[in-house]
PDB file with one MODEL, atoms N, CA, C and O in Angstrom:
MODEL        1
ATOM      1  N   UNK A   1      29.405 -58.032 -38.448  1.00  0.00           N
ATOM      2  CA  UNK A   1      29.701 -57.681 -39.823  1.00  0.00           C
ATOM      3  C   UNK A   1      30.025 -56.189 -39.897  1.00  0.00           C
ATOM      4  O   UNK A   1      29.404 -55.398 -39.187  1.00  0.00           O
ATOM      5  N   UNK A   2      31.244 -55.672 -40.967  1.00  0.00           N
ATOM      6  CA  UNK A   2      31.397 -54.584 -40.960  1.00  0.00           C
ATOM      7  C   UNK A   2      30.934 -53.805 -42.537  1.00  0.00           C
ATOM      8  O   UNK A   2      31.194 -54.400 -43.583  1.00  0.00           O
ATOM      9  N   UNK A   3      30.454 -52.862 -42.553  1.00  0.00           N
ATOM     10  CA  UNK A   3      30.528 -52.461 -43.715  1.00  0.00           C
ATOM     11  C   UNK A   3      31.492 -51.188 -43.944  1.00  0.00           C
ATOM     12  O   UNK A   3      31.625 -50.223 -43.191  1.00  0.00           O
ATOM     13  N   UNK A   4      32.283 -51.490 -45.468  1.00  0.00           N
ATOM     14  CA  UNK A   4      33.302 -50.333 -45.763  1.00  0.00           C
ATOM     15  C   UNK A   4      32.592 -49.113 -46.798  1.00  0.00           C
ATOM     16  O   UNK A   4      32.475 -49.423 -47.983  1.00  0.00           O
ATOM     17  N   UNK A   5      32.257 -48.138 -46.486  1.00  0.00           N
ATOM     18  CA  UNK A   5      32.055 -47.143 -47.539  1.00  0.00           C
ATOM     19  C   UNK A   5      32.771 -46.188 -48.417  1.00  0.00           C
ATOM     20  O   UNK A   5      32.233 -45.082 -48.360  1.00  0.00           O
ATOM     21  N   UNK A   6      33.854 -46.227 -49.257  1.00  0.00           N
ATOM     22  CA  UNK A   6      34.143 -45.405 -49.264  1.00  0.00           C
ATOM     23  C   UNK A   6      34.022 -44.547 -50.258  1.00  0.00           C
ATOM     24  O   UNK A   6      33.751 -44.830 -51.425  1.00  0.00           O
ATOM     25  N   UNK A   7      34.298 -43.080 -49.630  1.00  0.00           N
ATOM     26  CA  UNK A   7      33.332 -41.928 -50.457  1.00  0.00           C
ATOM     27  C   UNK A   7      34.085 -40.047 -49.794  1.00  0.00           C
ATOM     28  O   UNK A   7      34.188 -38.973 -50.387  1.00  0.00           O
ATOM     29  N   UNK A   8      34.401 -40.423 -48.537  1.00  0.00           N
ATOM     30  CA  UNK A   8      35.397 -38.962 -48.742  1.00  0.00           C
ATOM     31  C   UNK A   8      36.886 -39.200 -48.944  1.00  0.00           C
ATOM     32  O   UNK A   8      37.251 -40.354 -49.171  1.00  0.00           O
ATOM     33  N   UNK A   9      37.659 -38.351 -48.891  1.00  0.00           N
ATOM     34  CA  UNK A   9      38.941 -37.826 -49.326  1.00  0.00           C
ATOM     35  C   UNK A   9      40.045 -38.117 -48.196  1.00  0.00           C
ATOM     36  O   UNK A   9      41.126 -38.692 -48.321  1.00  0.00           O
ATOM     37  N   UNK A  10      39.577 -37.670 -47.293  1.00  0.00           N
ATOM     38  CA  UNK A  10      40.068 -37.026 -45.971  1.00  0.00           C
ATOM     39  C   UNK A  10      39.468 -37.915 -44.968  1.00  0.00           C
ATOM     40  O   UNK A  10      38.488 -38.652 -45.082  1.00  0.00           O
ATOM     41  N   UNK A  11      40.345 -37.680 -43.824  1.00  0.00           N
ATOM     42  CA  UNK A  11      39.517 -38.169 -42.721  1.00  0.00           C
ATOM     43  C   UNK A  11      38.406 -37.968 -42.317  1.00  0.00           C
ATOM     44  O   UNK A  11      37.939 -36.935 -42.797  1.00  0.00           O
ATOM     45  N   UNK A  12      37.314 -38.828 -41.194  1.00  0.00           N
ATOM     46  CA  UNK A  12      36.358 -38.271 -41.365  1.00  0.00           C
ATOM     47  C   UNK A  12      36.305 -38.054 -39.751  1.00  0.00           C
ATOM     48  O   UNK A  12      36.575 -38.993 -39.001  1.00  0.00           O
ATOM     49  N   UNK A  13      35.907 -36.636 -39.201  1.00  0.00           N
ATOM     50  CA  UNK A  13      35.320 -35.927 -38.278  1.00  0.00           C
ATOM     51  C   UNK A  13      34.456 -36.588 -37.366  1.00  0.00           C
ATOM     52  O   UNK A  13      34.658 -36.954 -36.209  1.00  0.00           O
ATOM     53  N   UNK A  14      33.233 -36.694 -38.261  1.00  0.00           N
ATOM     54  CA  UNK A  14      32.091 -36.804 -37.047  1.00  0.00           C
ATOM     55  C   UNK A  14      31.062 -37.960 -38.032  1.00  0.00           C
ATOM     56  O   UNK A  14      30.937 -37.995 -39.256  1.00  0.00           O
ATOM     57  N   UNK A  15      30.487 -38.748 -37.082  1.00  0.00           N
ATOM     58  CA  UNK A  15      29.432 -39.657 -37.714  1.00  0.00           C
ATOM     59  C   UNK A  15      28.130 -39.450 -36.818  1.00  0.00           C
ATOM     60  O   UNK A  15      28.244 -38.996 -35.680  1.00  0.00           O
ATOM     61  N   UNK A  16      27.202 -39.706 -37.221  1.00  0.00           N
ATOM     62  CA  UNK A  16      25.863 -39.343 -36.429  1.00  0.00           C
ATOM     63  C   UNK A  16      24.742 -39.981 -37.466  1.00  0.00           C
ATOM     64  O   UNK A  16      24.619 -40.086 -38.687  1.00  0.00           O
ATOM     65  N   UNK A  17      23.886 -40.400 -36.114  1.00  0.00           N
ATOM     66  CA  UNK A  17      22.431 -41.435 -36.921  1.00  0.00           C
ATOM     67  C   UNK A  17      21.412 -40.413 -36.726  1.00  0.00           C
ATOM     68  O   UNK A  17      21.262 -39.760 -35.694  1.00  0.00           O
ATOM     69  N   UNK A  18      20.566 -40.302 -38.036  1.00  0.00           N
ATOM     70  CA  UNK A  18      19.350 -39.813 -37.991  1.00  0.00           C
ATOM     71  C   UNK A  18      18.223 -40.622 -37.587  1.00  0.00           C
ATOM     72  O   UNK A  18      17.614 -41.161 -38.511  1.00  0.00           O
ATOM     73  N   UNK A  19      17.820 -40.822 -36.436  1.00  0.00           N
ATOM     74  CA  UNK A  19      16.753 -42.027 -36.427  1.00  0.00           C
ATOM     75  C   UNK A  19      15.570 -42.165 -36.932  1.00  0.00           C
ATOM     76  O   UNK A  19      14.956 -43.199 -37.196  1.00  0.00           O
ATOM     77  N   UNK A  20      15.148 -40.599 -37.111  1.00  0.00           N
ATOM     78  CA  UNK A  20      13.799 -40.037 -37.846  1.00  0.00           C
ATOM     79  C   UNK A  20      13.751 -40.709 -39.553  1.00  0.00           C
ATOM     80  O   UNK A  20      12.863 -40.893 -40.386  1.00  0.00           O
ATOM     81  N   UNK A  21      15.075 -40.906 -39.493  1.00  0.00           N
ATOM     82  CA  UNK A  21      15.093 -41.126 -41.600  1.00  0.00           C
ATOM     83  C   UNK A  21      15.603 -41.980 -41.703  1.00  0.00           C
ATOM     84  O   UNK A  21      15.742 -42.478 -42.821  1.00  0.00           O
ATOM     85  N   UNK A  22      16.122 -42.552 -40.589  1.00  0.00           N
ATOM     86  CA  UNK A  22      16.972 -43.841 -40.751  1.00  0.00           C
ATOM     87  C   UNK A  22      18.505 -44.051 -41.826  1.00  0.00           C
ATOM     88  O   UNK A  22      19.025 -45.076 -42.266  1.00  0.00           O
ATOM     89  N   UNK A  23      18.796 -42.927 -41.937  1.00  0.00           N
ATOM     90  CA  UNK A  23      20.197 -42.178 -42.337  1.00  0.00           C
ATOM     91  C   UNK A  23      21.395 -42.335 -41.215  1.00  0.00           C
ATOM     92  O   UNK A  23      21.243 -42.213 -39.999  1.00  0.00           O
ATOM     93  N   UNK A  24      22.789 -42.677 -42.005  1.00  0.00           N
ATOM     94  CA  UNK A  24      24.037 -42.245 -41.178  1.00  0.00           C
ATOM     95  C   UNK A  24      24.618 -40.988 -41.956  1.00  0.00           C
ATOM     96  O   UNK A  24      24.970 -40.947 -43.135  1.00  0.00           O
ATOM     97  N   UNK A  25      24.631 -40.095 -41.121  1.00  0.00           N
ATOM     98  CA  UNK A  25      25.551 -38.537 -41.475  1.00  0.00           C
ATOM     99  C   UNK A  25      27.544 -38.834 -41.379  1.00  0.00           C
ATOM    100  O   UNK A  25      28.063 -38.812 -40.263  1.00  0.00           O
ATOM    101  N   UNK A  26      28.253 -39.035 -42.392  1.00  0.00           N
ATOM    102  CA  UNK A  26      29.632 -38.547 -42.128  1.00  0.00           C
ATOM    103  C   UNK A  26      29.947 -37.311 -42.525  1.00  0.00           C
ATOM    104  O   UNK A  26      29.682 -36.980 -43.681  1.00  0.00           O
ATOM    105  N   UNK A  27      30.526 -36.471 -41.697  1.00  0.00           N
ATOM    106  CA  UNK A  27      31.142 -35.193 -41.711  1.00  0.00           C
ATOM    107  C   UNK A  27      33.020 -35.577 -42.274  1.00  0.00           C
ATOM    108  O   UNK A  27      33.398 -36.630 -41.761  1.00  0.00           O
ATOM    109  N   UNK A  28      33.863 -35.055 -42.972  1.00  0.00           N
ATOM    110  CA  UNK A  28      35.454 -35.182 -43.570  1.00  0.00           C
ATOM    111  C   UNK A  28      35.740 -33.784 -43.690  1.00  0.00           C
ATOM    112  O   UNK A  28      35.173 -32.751 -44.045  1.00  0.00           O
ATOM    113  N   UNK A  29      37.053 -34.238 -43.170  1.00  0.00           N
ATOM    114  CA  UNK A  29      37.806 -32.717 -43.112  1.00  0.00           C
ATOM    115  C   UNK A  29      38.153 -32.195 -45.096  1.00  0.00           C
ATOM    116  O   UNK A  29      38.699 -31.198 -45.569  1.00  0.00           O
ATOM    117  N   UNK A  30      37.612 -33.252 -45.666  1.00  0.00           N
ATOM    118  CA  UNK A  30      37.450 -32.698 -46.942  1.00  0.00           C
ATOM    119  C   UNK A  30      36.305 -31.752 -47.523  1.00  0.00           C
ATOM    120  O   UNK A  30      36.164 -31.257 -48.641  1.00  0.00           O
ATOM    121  N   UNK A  31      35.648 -31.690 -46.526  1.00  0.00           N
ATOM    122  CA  UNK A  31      34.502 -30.088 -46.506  1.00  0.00           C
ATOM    123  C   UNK A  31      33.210 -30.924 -47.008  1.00  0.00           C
ATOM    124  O   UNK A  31      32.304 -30.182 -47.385  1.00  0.00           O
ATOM    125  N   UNK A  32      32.922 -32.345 -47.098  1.00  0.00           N
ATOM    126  CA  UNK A  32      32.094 -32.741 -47.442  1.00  0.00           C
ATOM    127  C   UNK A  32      30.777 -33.339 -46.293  1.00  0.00           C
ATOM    128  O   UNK A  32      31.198 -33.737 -45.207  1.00  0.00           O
ATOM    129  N   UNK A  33      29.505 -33.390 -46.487  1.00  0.00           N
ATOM    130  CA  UNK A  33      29.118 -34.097 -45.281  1.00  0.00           C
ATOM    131  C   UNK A  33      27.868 -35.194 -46.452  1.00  0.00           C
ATOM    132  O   UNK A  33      27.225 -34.680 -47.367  1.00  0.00           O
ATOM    133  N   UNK A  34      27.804 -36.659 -46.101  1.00  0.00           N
ATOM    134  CA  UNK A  34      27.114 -37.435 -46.409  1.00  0.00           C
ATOM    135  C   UNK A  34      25.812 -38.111 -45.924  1.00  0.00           C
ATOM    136  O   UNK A  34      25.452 -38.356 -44.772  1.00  0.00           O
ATOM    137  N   UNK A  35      25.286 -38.314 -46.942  1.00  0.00           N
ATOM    138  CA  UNK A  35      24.079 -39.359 -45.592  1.00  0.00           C
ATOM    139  C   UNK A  35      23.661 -40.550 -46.263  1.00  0.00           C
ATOM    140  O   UNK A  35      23.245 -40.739 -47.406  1.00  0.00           O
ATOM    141  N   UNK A  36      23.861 -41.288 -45.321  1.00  0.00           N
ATOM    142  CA  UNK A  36      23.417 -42.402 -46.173  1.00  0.00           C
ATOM    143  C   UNK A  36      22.179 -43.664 -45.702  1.00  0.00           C
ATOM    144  O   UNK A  36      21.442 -43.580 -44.720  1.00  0.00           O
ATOM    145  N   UNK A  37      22.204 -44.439 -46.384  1.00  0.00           N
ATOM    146  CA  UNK A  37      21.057 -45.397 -46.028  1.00  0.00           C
ATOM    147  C   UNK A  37      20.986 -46.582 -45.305  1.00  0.00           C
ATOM    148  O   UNK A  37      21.301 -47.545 -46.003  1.00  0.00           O
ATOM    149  N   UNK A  38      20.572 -46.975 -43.721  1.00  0.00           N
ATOM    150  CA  UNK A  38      21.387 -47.331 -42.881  1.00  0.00           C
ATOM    151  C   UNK A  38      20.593 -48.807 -42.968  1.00  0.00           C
ATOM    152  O   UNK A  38      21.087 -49.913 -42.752  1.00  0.00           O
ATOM    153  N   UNK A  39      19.127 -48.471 -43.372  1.00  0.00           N
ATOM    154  CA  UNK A  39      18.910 -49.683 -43.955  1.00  0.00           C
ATOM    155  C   UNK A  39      17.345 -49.795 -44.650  1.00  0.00           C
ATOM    156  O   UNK A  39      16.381 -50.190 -43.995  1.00  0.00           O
ATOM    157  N   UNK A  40      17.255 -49.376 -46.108  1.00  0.00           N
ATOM    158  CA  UNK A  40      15.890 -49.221 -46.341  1.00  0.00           C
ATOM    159  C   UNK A  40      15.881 -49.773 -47.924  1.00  0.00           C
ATOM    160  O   UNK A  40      16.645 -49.657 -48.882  1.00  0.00           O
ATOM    161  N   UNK A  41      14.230 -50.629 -47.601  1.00  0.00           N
ATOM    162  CA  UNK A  41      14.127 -51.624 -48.377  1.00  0.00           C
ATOM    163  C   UNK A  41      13.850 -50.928 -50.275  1.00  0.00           C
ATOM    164  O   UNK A  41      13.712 -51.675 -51.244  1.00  0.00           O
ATOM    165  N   UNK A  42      13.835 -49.406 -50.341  1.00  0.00           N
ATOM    166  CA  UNK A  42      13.574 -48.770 -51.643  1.00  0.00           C
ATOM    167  C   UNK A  42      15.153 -48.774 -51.847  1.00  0.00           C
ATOM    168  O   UNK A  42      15.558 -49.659 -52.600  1.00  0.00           O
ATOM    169  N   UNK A  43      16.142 -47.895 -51.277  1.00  0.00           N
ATOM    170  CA  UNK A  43      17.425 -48.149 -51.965  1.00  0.00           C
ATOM    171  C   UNK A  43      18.528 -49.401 -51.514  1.00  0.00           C
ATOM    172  O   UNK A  43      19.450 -49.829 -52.210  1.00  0.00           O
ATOM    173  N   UNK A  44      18.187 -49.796 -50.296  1.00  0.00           N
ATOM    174  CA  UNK A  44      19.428 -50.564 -50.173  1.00  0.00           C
ATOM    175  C   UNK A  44      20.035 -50.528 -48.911  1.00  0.00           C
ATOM    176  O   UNK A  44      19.320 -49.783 -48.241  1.00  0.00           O
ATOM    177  N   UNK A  45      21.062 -50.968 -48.151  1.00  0.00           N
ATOM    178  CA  UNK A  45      21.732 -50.281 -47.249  1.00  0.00           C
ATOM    179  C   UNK A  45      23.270 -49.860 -47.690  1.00  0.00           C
ATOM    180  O   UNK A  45      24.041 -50.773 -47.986  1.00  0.00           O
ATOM    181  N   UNK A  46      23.577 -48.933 -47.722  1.00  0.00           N
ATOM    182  CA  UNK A  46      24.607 -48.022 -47.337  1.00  0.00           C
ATOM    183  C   UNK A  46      24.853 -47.551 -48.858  1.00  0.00           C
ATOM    184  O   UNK A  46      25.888 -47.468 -49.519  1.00  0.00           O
ATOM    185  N   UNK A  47      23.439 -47.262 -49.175  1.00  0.00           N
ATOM    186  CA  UNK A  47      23.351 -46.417 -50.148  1.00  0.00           C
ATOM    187  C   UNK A  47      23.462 -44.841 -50.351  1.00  0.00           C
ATOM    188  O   UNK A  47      22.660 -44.208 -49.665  1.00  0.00           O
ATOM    189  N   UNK A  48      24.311 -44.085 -51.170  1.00  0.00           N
ATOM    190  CA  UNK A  48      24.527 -42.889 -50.375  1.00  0.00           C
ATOM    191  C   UNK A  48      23.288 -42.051 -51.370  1.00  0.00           C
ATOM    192  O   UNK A  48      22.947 -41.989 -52.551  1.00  0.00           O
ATOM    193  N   UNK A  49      22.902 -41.488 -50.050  1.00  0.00           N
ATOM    194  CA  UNK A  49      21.700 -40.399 -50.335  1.00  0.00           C
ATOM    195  C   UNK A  49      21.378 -39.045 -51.015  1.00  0.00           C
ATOM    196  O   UNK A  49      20.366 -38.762 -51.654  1.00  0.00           O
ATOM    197  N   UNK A  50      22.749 -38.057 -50.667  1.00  0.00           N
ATOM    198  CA  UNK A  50      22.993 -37.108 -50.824  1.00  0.00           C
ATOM    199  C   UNK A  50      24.024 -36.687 -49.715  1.00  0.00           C
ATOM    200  O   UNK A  50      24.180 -37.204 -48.608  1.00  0.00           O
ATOM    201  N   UNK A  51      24.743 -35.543 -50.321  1.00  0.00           N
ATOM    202  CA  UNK A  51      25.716 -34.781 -49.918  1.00  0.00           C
ATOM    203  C   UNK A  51      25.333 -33.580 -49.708  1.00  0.00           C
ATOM    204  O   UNK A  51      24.188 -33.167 -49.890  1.00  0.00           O
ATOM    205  N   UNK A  52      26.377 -32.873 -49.266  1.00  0.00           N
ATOM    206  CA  UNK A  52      26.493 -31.775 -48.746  1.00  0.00           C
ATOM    207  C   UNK A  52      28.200 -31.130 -48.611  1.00  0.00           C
ATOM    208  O   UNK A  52      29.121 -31.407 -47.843  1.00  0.00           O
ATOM    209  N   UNK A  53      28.071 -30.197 -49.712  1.00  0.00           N
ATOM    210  CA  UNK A  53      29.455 -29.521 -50.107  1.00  0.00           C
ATOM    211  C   UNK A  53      29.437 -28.064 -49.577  1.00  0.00           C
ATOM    212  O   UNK A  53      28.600 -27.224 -49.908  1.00  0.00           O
ATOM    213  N   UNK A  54      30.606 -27.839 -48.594  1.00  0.00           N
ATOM    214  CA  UNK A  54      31.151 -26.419 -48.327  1.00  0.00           C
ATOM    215  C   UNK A  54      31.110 -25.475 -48.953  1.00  0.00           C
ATOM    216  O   UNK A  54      31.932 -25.461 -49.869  1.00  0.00           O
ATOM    217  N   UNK A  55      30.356 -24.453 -48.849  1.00  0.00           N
ATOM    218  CA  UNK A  55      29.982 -23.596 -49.889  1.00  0.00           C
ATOM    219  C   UNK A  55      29.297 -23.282 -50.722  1.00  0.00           C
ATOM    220  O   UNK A  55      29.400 -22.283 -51.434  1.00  0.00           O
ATOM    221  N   UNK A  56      27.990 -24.628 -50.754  1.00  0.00           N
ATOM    222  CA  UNK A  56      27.335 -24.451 -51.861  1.00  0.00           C
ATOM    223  C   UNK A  56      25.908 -23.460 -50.948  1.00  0.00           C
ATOM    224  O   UNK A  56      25.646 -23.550 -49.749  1.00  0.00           O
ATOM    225  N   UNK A  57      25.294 -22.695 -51.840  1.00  0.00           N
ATOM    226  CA  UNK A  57      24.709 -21.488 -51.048  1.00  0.00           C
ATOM    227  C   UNK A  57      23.128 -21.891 -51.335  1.00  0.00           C
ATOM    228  O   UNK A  57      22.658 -22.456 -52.322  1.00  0.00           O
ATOM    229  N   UNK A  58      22.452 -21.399 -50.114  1.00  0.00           N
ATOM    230  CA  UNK A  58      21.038 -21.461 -50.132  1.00  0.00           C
ATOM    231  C   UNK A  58      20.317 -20.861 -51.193  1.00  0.00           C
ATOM    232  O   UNK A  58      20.669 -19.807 -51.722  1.00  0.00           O
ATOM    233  N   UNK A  59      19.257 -21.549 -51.532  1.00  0.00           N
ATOM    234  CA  UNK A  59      18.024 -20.486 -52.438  1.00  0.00           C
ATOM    235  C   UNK A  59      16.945 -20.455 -51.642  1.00  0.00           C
ATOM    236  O   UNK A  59      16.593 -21.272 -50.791  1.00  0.00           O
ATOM    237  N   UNK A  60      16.329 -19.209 -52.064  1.00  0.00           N
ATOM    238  CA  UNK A  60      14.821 -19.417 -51.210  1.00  0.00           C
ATOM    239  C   UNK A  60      14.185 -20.062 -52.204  1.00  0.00           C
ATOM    240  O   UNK A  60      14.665 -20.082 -53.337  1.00  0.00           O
ATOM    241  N   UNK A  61      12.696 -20.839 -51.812  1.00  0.00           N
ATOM    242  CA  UNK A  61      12.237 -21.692 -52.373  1.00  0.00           C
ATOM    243  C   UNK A  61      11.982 -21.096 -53.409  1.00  0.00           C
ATOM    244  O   UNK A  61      12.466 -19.965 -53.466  1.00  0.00           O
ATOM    245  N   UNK A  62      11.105 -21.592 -54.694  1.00  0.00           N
ATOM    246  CA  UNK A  62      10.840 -21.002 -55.941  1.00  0.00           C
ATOM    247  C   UNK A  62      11.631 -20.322 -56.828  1.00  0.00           C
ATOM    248  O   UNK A  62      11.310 -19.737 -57.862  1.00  0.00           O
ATOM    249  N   UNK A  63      12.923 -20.492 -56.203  1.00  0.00           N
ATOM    250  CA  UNK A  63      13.727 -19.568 -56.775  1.00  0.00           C
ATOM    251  C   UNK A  63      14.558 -21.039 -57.784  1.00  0.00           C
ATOM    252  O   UNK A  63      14.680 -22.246 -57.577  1.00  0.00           O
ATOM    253  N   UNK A  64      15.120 -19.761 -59.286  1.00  0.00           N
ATOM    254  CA  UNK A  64      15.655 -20.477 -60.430  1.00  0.00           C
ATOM    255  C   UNK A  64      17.139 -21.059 -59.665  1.00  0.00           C
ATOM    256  O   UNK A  64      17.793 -20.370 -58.882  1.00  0.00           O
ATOM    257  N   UNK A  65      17.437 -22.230 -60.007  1.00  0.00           N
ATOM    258  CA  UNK A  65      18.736 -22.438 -59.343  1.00  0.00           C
ATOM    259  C   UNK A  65      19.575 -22.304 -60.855  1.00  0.00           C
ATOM    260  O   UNK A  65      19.275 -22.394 -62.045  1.00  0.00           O
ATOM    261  N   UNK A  66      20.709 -22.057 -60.109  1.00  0.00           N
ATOM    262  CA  UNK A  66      21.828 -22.072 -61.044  1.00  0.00           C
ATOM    263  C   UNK A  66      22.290 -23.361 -61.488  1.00  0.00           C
ATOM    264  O   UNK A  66      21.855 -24.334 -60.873  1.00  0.00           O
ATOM    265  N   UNK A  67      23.437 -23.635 -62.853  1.00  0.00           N
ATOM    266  CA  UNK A  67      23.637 -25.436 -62.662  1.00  0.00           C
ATOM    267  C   UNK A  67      24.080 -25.465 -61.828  1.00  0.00           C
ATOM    268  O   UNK A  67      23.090 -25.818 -61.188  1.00  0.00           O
ATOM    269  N   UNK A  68      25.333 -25.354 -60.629  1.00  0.00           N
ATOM    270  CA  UNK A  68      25.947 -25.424 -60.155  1.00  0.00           C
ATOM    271  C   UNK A  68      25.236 -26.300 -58.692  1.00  0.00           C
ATOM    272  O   UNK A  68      25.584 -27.375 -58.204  1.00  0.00           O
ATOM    273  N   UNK A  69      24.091 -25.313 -58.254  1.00  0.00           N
ATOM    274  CA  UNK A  69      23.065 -25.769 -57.214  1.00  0.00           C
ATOM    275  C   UNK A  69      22.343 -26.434 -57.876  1.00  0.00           C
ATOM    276  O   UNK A  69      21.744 -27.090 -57.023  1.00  0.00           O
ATOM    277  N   UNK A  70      21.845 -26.829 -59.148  1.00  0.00           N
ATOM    278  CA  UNK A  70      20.906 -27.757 -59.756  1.00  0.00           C
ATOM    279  C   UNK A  70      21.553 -28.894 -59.531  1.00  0.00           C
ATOM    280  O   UNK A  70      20.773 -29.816 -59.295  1.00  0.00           O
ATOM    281  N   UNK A  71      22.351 -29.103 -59.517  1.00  0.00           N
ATOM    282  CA  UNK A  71      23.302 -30.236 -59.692  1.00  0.00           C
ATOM    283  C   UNK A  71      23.651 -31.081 -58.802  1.00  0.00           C
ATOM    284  O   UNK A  71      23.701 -32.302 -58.950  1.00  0.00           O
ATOM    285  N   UNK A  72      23.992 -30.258 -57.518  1.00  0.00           N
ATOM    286  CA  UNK A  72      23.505 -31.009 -56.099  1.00  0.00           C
ATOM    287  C   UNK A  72      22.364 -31.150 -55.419  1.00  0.00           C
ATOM    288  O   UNK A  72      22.082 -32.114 -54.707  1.00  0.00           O
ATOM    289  N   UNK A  73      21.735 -30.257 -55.613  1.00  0.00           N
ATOM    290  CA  UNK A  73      19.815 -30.617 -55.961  1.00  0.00           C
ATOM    291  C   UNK A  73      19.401 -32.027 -56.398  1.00  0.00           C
ATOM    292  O   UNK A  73      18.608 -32.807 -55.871  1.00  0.00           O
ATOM    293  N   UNK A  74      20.109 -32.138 -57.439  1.00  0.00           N
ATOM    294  CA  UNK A  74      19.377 -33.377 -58.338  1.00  0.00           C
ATOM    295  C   UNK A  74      19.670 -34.939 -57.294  1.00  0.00           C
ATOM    296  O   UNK A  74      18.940 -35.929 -57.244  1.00  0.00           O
ATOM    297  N   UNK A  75      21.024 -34.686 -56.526  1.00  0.00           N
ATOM    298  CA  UNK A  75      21.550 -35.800 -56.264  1.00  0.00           C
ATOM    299  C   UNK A  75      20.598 -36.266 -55.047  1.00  0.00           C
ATOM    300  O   UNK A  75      20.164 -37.407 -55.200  1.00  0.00           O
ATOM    301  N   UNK A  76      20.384 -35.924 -54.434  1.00  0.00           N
ATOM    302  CA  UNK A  76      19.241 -35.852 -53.049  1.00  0.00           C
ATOM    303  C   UNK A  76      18.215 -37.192 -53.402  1.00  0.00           C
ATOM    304  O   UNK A  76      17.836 -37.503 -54.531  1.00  0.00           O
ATOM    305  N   UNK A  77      17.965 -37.708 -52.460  1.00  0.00           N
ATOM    306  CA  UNK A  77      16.864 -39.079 -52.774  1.00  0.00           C
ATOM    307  C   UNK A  77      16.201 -39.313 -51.473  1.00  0.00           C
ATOM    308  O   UNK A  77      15.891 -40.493 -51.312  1.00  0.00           O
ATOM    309  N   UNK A  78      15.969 -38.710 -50.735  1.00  0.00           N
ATOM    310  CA  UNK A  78      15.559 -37.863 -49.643  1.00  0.00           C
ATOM    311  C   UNK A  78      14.261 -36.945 -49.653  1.00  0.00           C
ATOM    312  O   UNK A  78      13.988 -36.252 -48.674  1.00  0.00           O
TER     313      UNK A  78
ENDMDL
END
């Protein structure tokens, strides 16, 4: 069985399994990187987890986020 996800723009680069979280990582030359749920009984399988966008910049912990970083913050289920 195959499963189709689709969710970047662009081709995609690089794929890689987290075995620790039980996550698949796609990397796209659209600057995006994904992870998703490869098979777990709270969300689902190939449920996407959170992202990861080019450019978006670190905070140190405790620190106020802006919306911009709140926003990809929020998406995380992780």
């Amino acid at each position: 069985m195959v499963n189709i996800f689709k969710a970047h723009t662009d081709a995609i680069n690089w794929v890689t399994w987290v075995k620790e979280l039980k996550l698949v990582g796609t990397c796209s030359y659209d600057c995006n990187v994904y992870l998703w749920a490869a098979d777990s009984p709270e969300f689902g399988k190939g449920m996407k987890m959170g992202s990861l966008v080019l450019g978006n910049k670190a905070t140190a912990p405790g620190t106020e986020l802006d919306h911009e970083t709140a926003k990809y913050r929020r998406g995380w289920k992780v």
